[in-house]
C-alpha positions as CSV (number, residue, x, y, z in Angstrom):
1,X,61.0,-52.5,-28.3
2,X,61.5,-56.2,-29.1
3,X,59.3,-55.9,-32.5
4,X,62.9,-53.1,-33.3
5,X,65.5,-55.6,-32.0
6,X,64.1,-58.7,-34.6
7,X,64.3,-56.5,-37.8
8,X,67.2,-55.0,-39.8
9,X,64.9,-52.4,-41.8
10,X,62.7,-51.6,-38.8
11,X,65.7,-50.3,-37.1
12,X,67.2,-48.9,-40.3
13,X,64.1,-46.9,-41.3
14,X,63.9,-45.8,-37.1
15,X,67.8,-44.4,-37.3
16,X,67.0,-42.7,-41.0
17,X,63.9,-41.0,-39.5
18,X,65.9,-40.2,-36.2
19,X,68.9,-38.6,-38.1
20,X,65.9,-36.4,-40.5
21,X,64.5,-35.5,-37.7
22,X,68.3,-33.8,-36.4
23,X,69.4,-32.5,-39.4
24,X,65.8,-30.8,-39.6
25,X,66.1,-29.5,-36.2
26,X,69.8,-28.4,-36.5
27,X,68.4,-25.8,-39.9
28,X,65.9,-24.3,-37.8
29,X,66.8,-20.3,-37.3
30,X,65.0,-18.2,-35.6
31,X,62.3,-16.2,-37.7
32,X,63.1,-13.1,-36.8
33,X,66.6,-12.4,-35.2
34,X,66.6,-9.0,-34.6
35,X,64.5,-9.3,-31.6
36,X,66.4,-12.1,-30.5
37,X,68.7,-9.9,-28.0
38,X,65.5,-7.6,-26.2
39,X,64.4,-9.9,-23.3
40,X,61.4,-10.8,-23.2
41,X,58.5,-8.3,-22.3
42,X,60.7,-5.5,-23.7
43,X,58.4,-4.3,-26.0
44,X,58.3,-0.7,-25.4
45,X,60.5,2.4,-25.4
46,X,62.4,3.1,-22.2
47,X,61.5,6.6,-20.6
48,X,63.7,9.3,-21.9
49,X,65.1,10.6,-18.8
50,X,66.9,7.3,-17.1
51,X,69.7,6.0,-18.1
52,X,70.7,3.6,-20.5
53,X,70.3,-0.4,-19.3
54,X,71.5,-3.1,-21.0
55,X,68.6,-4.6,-23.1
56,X,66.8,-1.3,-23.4
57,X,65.8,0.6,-25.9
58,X,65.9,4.3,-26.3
59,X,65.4,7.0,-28.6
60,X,68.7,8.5,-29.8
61,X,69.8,11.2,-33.0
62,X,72.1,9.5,-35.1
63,X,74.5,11.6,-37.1
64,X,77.8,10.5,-39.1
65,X,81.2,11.2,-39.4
66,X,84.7,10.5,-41.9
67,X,87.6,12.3,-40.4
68,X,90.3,10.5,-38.4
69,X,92.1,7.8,-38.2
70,X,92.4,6.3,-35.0
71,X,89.4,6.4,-32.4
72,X,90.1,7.4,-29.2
73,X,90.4,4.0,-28.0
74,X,93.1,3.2,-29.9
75,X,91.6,1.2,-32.7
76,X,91.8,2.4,-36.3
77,X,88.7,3.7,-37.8
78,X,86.7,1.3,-39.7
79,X,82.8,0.6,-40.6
80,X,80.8,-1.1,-37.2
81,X,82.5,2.2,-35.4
82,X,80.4,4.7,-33.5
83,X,81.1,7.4,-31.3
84,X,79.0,8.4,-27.9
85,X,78.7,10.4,-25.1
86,X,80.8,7.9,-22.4
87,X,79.0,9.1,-19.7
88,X,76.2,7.5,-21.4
89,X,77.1,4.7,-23.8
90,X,81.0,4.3,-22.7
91,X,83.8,2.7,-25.0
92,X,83.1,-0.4,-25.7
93,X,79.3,-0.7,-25.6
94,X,77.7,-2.9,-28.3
95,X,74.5,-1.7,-29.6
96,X,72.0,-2.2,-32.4
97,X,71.4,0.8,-34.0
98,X,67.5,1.1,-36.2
99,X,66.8,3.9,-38.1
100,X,65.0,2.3,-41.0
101,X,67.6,2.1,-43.6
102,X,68.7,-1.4,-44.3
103,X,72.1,0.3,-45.4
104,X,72.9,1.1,-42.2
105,X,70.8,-0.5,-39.7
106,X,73.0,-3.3,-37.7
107,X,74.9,-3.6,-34.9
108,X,77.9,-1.3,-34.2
109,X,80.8,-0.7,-31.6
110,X,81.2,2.2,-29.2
111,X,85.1,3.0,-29.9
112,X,85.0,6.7,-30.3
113,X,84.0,9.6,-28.6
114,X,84.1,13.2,-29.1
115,X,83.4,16.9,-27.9
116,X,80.4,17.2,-30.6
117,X,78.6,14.0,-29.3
118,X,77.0,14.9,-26.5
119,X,73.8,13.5,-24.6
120,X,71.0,11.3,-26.3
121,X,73.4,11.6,-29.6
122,X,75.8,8.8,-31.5
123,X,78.0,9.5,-34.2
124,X,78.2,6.4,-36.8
125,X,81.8,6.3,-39.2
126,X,81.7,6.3,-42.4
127,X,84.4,6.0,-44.8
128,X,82.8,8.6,-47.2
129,X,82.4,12.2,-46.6
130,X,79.5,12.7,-49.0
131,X,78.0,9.9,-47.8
132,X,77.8,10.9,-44.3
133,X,76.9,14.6,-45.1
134,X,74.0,13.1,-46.8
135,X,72.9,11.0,-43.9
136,X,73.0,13.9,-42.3
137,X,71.1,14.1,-38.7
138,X,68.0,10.9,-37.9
139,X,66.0,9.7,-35.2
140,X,67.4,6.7,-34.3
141,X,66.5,3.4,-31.6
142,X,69.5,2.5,-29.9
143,X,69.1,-1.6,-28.5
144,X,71.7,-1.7,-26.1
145,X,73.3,-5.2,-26.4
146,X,76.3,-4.1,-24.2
147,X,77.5,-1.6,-21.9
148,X,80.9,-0.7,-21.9
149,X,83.9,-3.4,-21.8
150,X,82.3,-5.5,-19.0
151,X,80.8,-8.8,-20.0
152,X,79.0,-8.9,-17.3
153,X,76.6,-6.2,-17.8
154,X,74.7,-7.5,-21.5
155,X,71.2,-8.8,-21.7
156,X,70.7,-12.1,-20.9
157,X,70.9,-14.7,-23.3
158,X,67.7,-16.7,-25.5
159,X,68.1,-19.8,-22.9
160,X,68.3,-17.9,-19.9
161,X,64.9,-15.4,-21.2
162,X,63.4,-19.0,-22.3
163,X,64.2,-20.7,-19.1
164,X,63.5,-17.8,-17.1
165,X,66.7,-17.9,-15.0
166,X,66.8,-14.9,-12.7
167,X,68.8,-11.9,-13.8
168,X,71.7,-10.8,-11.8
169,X,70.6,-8.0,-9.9
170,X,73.5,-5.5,-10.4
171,X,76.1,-5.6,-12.7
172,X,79.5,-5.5,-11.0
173,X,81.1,-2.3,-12.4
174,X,84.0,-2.3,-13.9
175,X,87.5,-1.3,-12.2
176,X,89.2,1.8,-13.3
177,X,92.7,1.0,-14.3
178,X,95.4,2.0,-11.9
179,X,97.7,4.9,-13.0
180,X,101.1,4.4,-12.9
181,X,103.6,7.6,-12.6
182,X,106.7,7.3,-14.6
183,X,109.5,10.0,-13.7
184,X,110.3,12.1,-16.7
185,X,113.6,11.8,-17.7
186,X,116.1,15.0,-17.8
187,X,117.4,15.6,-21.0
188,X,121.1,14.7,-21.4
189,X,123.5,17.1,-22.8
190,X,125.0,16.2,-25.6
191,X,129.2,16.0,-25.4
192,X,131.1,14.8,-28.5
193,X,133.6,11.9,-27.8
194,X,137.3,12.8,-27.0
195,X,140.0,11.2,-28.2
């Protein structure tokens, strides 16, 4: 240390290498990134019969659809937007869906749902009709990033895998929101203004 503290350049050339060294660190990506959500060990197909788990992986047929114009959450139909069967995947899920085609590989949104997707099924929007009828019906794997609205219950993230923190051991489901009963009003009769 004291042959840094007597030289100008010596500490100059130290704080240029030093600042390389961060600016070469902070360009790094990952190689790959579309693993980057699986935890680690994941590397196989979850069994066909239980249900979906955040972080697994499943085997799914993906078909598409272009009518509508608001999903049934609410939210206006747009690309990203899939429909499922909520009793497995429900609104609000976030999953990664691979079926080989860079077009629409990616990472889409459950928002929709609907009588014809039923099961081991998703629907994927798309604005075109001829489009979707020509993607007609593919084997799909479904990474599930998310399930449902609760942040809670997502795969852990790279520093807690690369740390090896323990996962939590249940997620805490989410709470049903409470129904509120609002007395229907009786329609007034309608008497004209007298003079």
């Amino acid at each position: 240390m004291a042959v840094l503290t007597r030289s100008f350049k010596r500490k100059l050339a130290v704080t240029a290498i030093a600042a390389l060294g961060f600016v070469w660190l902070y360009e790094v990506t990952i190689p790959d990134s579309r693993f980057s959500m699986i935890p680690l060990g994941f590397e196989r197909m979850v069994d066909a019969e239980s249900p979906p788990v955040a972080g697994g992986r499943f085997l799914f047929s993906a078909t598409a659809y272009c009518k509508g114009l608001v999903t049934s959450s609410g939210v206006a139909v747009q690309s990203g937007i899939m429909a499922a069967d909520p009793a497995l995947l429900p609104v609000g899920s976030v999953v990664r869906l691979d079926i080989g085609d860079e077009k629409y590989d990616g990472i889409y949104t459950v928002l929709d749902t609907g009588p014809a997707v039923q099961g081991r099924g998703v629907d994927v929007y798309m604005w075109s009709c001829n489009e979707a009828l020509q993607f007609g019906r593919r084997q799909a794997q479904l990474t599930i990033l998310r399930l449902g609205w609760n942040p809670r219950a997502t795969t852990s993230s790279f520093v807690d895998r690369l740390l090896k923190r323990p996962e939590p051991s249940k997620a805490i489901p989410a709470r049903p929101l409470p129904i509120i009963e609002v007395p229907a009003l009786a329609p007034k009769s309608f008497q004209p203004d007298q003079p």
